[in-house]
C-alpha positions as CSV (number, residue, x, y, z in Angstrom):
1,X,122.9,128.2,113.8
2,X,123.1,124.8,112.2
3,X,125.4,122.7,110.6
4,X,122.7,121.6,107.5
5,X,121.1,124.5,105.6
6,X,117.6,124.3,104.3
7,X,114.9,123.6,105.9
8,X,116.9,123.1,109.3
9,X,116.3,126.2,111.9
10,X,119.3,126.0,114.2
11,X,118.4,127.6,117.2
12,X,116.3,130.8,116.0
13,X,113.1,129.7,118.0
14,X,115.1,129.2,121.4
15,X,116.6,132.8,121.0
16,X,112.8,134.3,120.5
17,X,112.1,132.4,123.5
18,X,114.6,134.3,125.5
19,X,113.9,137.1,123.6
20,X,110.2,136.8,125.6
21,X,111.7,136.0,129.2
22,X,113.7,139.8,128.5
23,X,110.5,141.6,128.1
24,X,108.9,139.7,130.7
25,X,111.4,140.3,133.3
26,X,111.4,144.1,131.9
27,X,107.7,144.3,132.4
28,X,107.7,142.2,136.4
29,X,110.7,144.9,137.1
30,X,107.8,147.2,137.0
31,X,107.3,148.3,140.6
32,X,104.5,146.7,142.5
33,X,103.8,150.1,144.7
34,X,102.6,151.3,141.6
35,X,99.6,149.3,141.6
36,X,98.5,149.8,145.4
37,X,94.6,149.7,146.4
38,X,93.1,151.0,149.7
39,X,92.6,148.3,152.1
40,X,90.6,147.7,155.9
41,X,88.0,150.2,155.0
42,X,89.9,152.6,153.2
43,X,91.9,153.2,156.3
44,X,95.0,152.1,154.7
45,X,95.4,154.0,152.1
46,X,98.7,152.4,150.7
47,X,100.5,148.7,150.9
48,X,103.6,147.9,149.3
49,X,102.5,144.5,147.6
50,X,105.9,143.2,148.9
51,X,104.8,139.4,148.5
52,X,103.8,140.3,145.1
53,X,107.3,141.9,144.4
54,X,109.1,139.3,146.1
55,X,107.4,136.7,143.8
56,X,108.3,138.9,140.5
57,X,111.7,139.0,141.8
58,X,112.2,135.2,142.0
59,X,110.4,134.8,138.5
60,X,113.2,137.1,137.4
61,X,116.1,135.1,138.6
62,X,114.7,132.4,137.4
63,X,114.1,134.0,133.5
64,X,117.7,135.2,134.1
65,X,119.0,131.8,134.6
66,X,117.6,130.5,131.5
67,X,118.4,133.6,129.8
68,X,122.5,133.2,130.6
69,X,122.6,129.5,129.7
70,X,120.7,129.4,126.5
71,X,123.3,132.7,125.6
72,X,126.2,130.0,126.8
73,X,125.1,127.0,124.8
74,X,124.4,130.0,121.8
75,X,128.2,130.9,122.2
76,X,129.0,127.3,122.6
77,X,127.3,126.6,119.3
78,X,129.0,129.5,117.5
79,X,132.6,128.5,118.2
80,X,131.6,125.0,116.8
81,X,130.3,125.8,113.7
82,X,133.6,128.0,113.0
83,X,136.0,125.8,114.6
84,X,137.3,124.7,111.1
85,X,138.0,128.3,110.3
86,X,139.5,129.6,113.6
87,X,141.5,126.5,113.8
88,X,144.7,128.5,114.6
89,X,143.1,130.7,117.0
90,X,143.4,129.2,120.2
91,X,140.5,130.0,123.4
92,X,141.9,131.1,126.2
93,X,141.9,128.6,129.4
94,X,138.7,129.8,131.1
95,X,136.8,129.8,127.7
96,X,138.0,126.8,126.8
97,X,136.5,124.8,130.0
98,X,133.3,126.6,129.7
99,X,133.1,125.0,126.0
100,X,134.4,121.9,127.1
101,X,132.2,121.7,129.9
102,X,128.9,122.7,128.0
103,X,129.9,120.3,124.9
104,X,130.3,117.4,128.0
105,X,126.4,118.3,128.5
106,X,125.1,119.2,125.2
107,X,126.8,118.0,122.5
108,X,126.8,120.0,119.1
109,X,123.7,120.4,116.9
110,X,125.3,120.3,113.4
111,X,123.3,117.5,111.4
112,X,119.8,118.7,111.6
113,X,116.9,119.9,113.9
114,X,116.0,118.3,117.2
115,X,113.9,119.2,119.8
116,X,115.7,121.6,121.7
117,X,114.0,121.9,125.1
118,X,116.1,119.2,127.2
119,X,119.3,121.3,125.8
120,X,117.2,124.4,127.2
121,X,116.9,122.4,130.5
122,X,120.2,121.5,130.2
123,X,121.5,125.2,129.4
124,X,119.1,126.0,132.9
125,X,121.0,123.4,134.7
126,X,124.2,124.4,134.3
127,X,124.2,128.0,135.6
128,X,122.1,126.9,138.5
129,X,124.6,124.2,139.6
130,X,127.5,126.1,138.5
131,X,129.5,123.2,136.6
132,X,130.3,125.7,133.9
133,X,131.6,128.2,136.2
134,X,133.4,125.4,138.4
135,X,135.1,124.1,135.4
136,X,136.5,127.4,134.4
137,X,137.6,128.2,138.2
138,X,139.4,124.5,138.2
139,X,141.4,125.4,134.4
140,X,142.0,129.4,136.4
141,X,142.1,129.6,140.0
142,X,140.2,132.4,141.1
143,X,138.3,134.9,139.6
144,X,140.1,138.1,140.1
């Protein structure tokens, strides 16, 4: 998804990334009771390995975050690169915030590669402080 063809990538090496943080969340939602060992002696036959779960659920979250604001810049993206064709088709008022708002942080990547990890970070930080989601609640009142 670039504006240059050629030897420019787009963003094809950011969506295997997020690709990997799927099956890694798929394989840490895995349950941790599964992997149990007998402990004081063997007279605990069992433990739940809640830390360990606990921990695999906040690495989860935090895959997920990235996850939902790489596929946000992605869409972003997208809609730029056929803004000249859709130029009749007008975005609804939420959508059009969320674009706004994202383009605000990251602006298009039309004229070549760059290094995309601070738009990754940038992705990150915007579903963790919410500005995309606050900028479409402020263009639609409430979420119904």
């Amino acid at each position: 998804m670039s504006g240059v063809r050629g030897v420019n990538t787009g963003y094809p090496v950011v969506q295997c990334s997020m690709s990997s943080l799927v099956m890694e969340n798929r394989t840490l939602c895995m349950p941790g009771s599964v992997d149990s060992i007998p402990s004081k002696g063997n007279s605990e036959d069992h433990i739940s390995n809640s830390t360990w779960c606990a921990r695999k659920a906040m690495t989860v979250v935090q895959n997920t975050q990235y996850i939902v604001g790489v596929e946000m810049l992605l869409a972003a993206q997208a809609l730029t690169m056929t803004e000249a064709l859709l130029k009749d088709f007008v975005l609804g008022q939420g959508t059009q915030a969320a674009y706004a708002e994202i383009r605000r942080q990251i602006p298009a990547c039309l004229d070549g590669d760059r290094w995309f990890h601070d738009d990754v970070q940038a992705a990150h930080g915007f579903v963790v402080s919410g500005s995309v989601r606050n900028a479409v609640l402020a263009a639609i009142g409430e979420f119904v």
